[in-house]
C-alpha positions as CSV (number, residue, x, y, z in Angstrom):
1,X,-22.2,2.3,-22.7
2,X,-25.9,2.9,-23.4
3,X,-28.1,1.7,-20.5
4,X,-31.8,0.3,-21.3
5,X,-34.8,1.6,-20.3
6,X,-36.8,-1.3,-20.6
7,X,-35.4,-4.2,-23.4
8,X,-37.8,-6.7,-25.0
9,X,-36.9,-9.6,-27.1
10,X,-39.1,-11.1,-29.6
11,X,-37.4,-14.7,-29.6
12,X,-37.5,-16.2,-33.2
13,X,-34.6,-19.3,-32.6
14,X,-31.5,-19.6,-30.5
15,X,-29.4,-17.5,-32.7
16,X,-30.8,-14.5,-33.7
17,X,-34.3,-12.1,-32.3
18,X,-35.4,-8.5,-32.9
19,X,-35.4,-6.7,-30.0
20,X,-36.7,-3.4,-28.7
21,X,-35.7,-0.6,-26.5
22,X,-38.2,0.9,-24.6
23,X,-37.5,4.7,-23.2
24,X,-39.3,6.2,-19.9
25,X,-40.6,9.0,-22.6
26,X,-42.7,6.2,-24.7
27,X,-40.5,6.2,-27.5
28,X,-38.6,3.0,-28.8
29,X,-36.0,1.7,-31.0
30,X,-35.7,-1.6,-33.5
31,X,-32.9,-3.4,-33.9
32,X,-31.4,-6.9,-33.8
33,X,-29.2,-9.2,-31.1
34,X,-27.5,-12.0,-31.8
35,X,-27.2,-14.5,-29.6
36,X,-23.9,-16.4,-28.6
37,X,-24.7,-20.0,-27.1
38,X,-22.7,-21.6,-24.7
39,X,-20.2,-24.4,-25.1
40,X,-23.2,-26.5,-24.1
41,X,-25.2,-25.4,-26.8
42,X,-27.9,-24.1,-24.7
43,X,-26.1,-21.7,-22.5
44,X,-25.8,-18.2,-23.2
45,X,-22.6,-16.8,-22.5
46,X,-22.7,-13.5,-24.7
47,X,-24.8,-11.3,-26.7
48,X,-24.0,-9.0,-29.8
49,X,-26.8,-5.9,-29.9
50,X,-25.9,-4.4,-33.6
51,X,-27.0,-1.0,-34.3
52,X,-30.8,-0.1,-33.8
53,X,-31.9,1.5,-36.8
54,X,-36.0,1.4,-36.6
55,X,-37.4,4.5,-34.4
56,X,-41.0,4.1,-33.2
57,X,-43.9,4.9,-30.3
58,X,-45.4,2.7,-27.9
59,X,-48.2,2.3,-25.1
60,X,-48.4,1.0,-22.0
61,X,-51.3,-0.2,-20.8
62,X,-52.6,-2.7,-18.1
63,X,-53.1,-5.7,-19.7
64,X,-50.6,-5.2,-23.1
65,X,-48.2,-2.9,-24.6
66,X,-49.1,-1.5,-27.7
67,X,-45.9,-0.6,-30.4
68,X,-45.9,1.1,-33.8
69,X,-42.6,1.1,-35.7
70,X,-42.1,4.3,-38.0
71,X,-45.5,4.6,-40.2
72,X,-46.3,0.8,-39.8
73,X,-49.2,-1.2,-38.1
74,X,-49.3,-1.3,-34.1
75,X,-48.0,-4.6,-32.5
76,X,-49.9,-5.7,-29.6
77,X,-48.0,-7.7,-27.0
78,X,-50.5,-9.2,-24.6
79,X,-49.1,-9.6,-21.0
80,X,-48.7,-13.1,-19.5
81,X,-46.9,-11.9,-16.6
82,X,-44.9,-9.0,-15.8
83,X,-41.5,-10.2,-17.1
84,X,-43.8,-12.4,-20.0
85,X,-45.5,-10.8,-23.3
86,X,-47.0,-12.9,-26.0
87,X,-47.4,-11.4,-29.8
88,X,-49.0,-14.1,-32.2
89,X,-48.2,-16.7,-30.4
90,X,-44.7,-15.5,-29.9
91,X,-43.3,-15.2,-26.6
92,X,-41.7,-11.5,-25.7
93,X,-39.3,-11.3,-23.0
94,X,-38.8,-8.7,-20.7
95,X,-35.4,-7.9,-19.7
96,X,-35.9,-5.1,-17.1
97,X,-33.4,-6.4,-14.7
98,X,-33.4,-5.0,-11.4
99,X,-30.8,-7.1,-9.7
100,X,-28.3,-5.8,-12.6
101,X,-26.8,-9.1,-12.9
102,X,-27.9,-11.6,-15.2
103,X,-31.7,-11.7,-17.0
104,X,-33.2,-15.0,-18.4
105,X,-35.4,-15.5,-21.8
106,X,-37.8,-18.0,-20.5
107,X,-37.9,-20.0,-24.0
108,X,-35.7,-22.9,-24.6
109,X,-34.3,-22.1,-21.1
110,X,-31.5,-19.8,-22.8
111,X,-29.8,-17.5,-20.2
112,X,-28.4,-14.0,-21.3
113,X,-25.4,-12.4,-19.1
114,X,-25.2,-9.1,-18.9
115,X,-22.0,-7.3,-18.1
116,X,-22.6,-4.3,-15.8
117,X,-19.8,-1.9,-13.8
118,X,-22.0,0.4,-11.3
119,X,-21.2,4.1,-11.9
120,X,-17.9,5.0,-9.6
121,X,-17.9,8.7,-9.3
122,X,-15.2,8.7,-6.3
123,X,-17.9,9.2,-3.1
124,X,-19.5,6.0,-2.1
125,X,-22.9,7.1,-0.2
126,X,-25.0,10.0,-1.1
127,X,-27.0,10.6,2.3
128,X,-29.7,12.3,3.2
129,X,-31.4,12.9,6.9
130,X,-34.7,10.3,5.9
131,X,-32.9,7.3,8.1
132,X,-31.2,9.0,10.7
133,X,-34.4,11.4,11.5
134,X,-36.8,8.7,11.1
135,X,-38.8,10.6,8.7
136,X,-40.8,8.6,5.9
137,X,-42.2,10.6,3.0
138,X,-45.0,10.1,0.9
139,X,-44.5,12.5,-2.8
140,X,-48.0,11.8,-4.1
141,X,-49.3,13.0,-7.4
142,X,-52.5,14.6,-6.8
143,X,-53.8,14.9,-10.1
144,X,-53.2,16.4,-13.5
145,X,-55.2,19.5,-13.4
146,X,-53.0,22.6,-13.5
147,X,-53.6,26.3,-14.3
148,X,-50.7,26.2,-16.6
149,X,-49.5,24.6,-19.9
150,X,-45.5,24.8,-19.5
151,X,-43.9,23.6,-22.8
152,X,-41.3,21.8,-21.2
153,X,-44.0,20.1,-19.1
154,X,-45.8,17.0,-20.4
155,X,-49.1,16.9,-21.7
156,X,-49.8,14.1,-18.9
157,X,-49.1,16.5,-15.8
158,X,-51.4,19.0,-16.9
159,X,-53.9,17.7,-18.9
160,X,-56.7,17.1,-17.0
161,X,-57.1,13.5,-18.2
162,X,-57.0,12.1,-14.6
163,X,-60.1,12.6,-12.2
164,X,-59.9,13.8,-8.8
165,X,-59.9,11.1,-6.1
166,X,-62.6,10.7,-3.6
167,X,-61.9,12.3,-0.6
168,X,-63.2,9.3,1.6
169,X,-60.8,7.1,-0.4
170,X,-57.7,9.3,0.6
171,X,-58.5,10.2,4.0
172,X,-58.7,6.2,4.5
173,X,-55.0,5.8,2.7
174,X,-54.1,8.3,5.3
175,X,-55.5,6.2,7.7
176,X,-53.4,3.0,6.4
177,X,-50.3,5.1,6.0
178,X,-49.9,6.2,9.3
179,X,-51.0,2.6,11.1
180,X,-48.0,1.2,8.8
181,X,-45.2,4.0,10.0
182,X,-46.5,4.3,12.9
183,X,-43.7,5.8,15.2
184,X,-42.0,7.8,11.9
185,X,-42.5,11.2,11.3
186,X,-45.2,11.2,8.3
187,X,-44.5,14.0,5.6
188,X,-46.8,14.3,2.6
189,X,-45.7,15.7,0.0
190,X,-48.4,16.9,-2.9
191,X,-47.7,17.9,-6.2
192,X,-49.7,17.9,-9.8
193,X,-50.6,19.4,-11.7
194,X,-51.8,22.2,-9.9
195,X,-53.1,20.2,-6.1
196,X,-55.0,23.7,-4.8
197,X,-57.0,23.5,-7.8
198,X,-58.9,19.9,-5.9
199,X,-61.6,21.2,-4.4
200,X,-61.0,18.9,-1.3
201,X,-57.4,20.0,-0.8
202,X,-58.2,22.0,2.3
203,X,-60.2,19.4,4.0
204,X,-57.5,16.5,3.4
205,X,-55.0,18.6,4.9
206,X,-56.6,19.6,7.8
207,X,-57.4,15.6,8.0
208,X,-53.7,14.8,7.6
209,X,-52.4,17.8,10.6
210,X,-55.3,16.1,12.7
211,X,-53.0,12.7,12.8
212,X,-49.6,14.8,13.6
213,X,-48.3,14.8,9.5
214,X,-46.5,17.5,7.9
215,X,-47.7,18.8,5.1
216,X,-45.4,19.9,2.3
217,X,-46.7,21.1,-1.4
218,X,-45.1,22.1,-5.0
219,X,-47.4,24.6,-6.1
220,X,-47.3,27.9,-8.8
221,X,-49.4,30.1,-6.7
222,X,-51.9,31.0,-9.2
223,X,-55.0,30.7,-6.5
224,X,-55.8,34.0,-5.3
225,X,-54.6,35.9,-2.3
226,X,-58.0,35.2,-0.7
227,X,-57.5,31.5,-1.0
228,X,-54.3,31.5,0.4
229,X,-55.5,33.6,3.1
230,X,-57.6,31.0,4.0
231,X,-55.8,28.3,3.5
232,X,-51.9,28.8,4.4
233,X,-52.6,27.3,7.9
234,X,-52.5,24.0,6.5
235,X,-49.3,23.9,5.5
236,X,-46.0,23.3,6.7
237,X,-43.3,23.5,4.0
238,X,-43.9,25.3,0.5
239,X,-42.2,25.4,-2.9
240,X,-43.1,27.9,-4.7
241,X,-42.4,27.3,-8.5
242,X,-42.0,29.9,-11.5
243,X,-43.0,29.5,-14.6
244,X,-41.6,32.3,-17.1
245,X,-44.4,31.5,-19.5
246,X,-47.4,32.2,-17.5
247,X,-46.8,33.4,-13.8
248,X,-47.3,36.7,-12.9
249,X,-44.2,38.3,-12.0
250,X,-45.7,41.1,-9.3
251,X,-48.0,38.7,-8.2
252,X,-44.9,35.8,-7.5
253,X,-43.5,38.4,-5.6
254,X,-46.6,39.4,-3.3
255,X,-47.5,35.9,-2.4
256,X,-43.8,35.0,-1.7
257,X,-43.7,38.1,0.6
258,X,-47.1,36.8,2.3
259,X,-46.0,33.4,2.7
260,X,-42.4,34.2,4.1
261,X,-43.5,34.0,7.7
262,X,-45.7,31.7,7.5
263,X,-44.3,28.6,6.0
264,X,-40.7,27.0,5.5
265,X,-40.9,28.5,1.9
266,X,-38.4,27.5,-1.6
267,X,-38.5,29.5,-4.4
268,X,-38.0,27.7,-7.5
269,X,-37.5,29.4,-10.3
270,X,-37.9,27.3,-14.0
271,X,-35.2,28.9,-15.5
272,X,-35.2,27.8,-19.8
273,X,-32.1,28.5,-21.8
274,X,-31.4,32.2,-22.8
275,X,-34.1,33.3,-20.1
276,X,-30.9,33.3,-17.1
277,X,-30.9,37.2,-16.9
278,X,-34.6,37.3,-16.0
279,X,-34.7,34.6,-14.0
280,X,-31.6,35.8,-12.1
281,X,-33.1,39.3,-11.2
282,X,-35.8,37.7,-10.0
283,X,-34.2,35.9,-7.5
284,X,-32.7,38.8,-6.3
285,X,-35.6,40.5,-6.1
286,X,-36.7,37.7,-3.9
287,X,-33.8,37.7,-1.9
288,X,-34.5,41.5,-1.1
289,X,-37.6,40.1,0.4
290,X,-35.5,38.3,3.1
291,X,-35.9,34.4,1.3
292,X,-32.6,33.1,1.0
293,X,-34.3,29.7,-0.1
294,X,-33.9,30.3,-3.9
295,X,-32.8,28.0,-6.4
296,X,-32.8,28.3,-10.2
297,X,-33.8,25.1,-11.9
298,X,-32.2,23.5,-15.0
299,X,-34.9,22.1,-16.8
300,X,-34.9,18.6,-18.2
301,X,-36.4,17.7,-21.5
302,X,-40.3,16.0,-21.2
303,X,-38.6,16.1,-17.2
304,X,-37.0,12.9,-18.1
305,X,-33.2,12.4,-19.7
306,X,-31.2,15.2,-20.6
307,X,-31.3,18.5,-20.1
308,X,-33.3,20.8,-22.2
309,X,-31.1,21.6,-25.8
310,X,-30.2,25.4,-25.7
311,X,-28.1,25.8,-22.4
312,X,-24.6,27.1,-22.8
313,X,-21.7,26.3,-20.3
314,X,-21.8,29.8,-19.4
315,X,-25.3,29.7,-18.5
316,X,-25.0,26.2,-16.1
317,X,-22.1,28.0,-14.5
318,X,-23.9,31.1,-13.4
319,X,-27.0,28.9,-12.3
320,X,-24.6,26.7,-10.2
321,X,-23.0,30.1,-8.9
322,X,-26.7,31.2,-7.9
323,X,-27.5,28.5,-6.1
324,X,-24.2,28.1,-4.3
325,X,-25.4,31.1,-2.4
326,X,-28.7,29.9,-1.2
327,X,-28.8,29.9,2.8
328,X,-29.9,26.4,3.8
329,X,-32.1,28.3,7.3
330,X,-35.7,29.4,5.7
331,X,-37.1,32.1,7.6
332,X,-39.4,30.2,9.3
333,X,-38.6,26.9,10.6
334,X,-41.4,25.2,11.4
335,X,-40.4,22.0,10.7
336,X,-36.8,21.6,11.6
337,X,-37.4,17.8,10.8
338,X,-38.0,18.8,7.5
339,X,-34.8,21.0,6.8
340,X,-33.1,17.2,8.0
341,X,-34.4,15.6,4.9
342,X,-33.1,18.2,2.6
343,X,-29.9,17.6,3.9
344,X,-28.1,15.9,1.1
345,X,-24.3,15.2,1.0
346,X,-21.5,12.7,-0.5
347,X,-19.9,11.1,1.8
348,X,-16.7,9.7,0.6
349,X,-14.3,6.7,1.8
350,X,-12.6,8.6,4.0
351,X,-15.7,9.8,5.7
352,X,-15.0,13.4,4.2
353,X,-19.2,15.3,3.1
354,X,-20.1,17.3,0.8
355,X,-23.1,19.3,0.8
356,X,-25.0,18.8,-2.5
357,X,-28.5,20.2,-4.0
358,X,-30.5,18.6,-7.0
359,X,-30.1,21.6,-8.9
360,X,-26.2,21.3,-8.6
361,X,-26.3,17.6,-9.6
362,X,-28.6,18.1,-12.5
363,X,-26.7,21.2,-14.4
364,X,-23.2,19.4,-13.8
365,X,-24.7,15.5,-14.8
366,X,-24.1,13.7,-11.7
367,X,-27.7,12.4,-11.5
368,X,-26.6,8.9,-12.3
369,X,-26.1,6.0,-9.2
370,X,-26.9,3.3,-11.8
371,X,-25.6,-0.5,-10.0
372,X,-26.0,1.5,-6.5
373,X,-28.3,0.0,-3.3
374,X,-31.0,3.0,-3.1
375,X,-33.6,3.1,0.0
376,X,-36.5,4.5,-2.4
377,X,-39.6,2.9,-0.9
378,X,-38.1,1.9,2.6
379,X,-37.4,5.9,3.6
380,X,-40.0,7.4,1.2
381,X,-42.9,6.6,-1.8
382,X,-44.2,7.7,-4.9
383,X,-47.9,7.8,-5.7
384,X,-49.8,8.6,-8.6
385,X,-52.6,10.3,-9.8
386,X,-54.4,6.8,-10.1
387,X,-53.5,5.9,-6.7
388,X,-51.0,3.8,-7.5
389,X,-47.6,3.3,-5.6
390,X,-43.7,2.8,-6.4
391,X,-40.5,3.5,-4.4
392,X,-39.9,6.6,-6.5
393,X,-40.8,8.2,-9.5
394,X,-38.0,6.2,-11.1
395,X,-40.2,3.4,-10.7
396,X,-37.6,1.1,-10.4
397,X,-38.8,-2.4,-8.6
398,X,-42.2,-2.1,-10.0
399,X,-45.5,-1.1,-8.7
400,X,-45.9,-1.6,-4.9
401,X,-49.9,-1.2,-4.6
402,X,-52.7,0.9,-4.7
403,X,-54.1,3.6,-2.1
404,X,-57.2,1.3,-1.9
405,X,-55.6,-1.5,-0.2
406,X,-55.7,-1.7,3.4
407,X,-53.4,-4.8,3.6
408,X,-50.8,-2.4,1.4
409,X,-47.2,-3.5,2.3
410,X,-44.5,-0.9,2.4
411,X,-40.6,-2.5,0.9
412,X,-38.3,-2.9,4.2
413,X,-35.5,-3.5,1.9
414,X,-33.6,-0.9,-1.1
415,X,-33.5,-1.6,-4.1
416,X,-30.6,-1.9,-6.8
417,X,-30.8,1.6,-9.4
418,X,-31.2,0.3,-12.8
419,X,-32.2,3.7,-14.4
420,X,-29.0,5.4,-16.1
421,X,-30.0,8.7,-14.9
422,X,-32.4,9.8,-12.0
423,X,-34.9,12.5,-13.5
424,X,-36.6,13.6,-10.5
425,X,-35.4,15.7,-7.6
426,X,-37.6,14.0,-5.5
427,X,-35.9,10.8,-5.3
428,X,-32.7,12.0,-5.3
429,X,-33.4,12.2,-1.4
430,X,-33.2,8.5,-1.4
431,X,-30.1,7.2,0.5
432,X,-27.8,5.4,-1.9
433,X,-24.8,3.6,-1.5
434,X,-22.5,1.8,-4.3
435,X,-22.5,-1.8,-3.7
């Protein structure tokens, strides 16, 4: 069963609309539903979706959402609400339905049932150490400056499209952030882009440390030795990322060696199809070093969806294999608190764990908990390059608020997974449990 992104229905009568499926990586397809009324003629009991045949692009922006079908014109829909579009007059409906139960076109009061199973793949929680620690993370998205141009990265992480904030306006989000969890342990979690290329980056961290926050980063070490020199004593937990098509391989290795006592360090290695011997002696090579906390990544196309065309079985074995053999103590432990939150297991009905990593659930496709309660938002946040914040990256339940409001309020409540596979490692440390 194929699960929606996003579905929109142009409503022409009661029988019959277009529609259109909306995918997280801006592309769409056309097709047609036919709608079954009720006995009382204005009830809908089923629906038929027949084959979508018409590919096409779209745009989301603020106000509208912009669609071009194949080589013809663009469509504007002009937003009335969130769930409410309007196109000539028409009405659009939005059928993004985070309670995964039943979605409602507003017109002519007609009521579509959808028919859902959540995913049963034999455990019943996936937990992490979040709750029971009393840790709340913030993963914020710094900006979309990077020193590298990965192919399997997006244009929109590395562009440079997105300004740097104000440094005033994210030391007073700080401020907010830690009124609100007051009592929690606050980890910050920056990524980009490249976030050591912001020329503030020192200062907000040393702002953050002064309020008792752990700092943890994503970052592909290009700065110079000097800069880390005079920078490591900011941070608190590092992963280190590898990129095969720009990174420096001697100069990985150095700055590994150099940060190894210094910070709870990861190395991540980016490992493409048909580059697994390379990567592999790498990571050996940084085992020798004494770091044990080495993974080789899987990538995942545009880092949304599947995973990247290319990889054989034989390849996803010997990464899985790899990883296996990670040590779960860094070097350093610093931040015992933060090791807690990388704890990640299934718990199953008889109370029986199993220790699992991302890496591990992405190569062997178990990144799905579609129709499961997940704590994204109460245990940990997602924030933009724009400022804005969601429970995750999924950005399932909407848009939360912005860094510039001081009233923000933070969900005390999960939400229900409506995404047919989570993309980003990140909120995979979100506690979910099937409902």
């Amino acid at each position: 069963m194929k699960i929606f992104k996003d579905l929109f229905i142009k409503h022409n009568n009661l029988n019959e609309s277009n529609f259109y499926i909306l995918y997280s990586n801006n592309t769409c397809l056309s097709g047609v539903i036919e709608i079954v009324p009720g006995s009382d003629g204005g009830h809908v009991e089923n629906s038929i979706i027949k084959e979508p045949t018409i590919e096409g692009r779209y745009t989301l922006r603020d106000n509208s959402i912009d669609l071009q079908l194949q080589d013809g014109e663009w469509i504007s829909w002009k937003k009335i609400t969130d769930d409410l579009y309007q196109e000539n007059d028409r009405e659009i409906i939005r059928l993004t339905d985070y309670n995964l139960t039943e979605a409602f076109l507003i017109t002519h009061q007609n009521q579509i049932q959808k028919k859902i199973e959540a995913v049963q793949p034999g455990y019943t929680v996936l937990d992490t150490g979040l709750e029971t620690e009393n840790i709340f993370v913030a993963n914020w998205f710094l900006g979309n400056t990077c020193s590298y141009s990965c192919s399997y990265c997006p244009s929109y992480l590395n562009d440079g499209s997105i300004p740097w904030t104000d440094l005033e306006i994210l030391k007073n989000f700080i401020d907010t952030l830690f009124e609100k969890k007051a009592g929690q342990k606050i980890v910050i979690e920056f990524t980009g882009g490249e976030v050591t290329l912001y020329k503030d980056y020192g200062a907000l961290c040393s702002y953050i440390k002064s309020k008792g926050g752990v700092i943890s980063m994503i970052t592909n070490g290009s700065r110079t030795m000097d800069w880390w020199r005079k920078n490591v004593q900011h941070f608190d937990v590092i992963a280190f990322s590898y990129h095969t098509e720009f990174a420096d391989r001697a100069k990985y290795l150095e700055l590994a060696d150099f940060l190894k006592d210094k910070v709870d360090l990861n190395c991540n290695i980016m490992t493409p199809p048909g580059k697994l011997d390379f990567c592999q002696e790498l990571g050996e090579d940084i085992r020798k070093l004494g770091i044990y906390t080495v993974n080789l990544m899987p990538l995942i196309e545009d880092l949304e969806g599947e995973l990247l065309p290319g990889y054989t079985q034989l390849e996803l074995d010997e990464i899985d294999q790899f990883n296996s053999t990670t040590s779960a103590e860094p070097i350093v432990n610093k931040t015992k608190v933060i090791n807690k939150r990388s704890d990640l297991s299934k718990v199953y009905p008889d109370g029986k764990r199993q220790k699992v990593s991302p890496p591990l659930l992405v190569s062997s496709k178990e990144n799905t908990w579609w129709g499961w309660n997940c704590l994204s938002g109460v245990t940990q946040i997602a924030i933009n390059a724009n400022g804005d914040i969601f429970r995750g990256w999924c950005m399932v339940g909407g848009k939360i608020g912005n860094i510039g409001n001081p009233n923000l309020k933070l969900p005390d409540d999960p939400v229900l997974c409506n995404k047919e596979l989570c993309h980003c490692h990140f909120d995979f440390y979100s506690k979910k449990e099937i409902v």
